[in-house]
GUMARMI-718211 format. One record per residue (C-alpha): z, y, x; residue in three letters. Coordinates in Angstrom, 3 decimals, padded with zeros to 6 digits, m for minus. Layout:
N
Z,Y,X,r
Z,Y,X,ALA
...
***
This chain:
60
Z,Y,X,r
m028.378,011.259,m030.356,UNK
m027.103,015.274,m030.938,UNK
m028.026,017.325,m028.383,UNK
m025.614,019.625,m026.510,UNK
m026.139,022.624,m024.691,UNK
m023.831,023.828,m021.690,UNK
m023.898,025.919,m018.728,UNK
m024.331,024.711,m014.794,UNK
m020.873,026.137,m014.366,UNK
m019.363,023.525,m016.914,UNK
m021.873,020.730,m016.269,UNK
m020.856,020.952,m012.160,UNK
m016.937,021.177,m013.646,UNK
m017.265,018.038,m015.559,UNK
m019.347,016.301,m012.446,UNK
m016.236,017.093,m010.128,UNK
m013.666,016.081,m012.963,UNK
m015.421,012.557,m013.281,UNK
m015.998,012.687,m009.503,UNK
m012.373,013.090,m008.896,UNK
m011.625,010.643,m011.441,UNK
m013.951,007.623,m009.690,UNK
m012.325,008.704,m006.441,UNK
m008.542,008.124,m008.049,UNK
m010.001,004.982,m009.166,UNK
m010.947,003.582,m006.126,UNK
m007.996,004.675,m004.536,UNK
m005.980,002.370,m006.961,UNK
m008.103,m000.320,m006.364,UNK
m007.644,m000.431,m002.746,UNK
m004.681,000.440,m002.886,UNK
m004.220,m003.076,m005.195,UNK
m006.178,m004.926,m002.452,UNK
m003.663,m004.069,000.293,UNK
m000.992,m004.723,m001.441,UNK
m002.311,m007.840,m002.708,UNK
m003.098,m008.544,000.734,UNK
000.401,m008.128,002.251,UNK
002.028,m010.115,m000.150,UNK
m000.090,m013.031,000.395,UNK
000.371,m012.582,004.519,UNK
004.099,m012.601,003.743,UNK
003.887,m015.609,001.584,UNK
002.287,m017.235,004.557,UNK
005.178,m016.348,007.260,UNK
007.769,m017.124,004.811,UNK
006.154,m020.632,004.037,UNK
005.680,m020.658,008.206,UNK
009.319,m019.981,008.776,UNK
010.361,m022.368,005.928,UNK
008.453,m025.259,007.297,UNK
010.075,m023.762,010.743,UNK
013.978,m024.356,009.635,UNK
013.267,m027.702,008.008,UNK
011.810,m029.354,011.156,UNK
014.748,m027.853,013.338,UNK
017.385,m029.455,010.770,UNK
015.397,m032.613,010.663,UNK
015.730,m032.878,014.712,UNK
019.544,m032.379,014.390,UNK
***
């Protein structure tokens, strides 16, 4: 492996670039969880109200 030399000023600028980055990430992810989340708890009413209408028109 090559070694590299740099300066504390550009070694904490890349640390807070790939911090920044990981935090984005994250952010996506659970942003993908909620949403992933909400679509499966209005799968579940939908399927609830569904269910709901065919017993009423079954009882008419």
């Amino acid at each position: 492996m090559k070694e590299k030399s740099f300066t504390i000023e550009q070694f904490i600028e890349a640390y807070q670039k790939a911090a920044v980055s990981k935090a984005a990430e994250s952010l996506k992810q659970t942003k993908d969880i909620e949403v992933g989340i909400a679509v499966t708890m209005l799968s579940v009413i939908l399927i609830k109200k569904t269910e709901e209408i065919l017993l009423g028109e079954e009882e008419k």
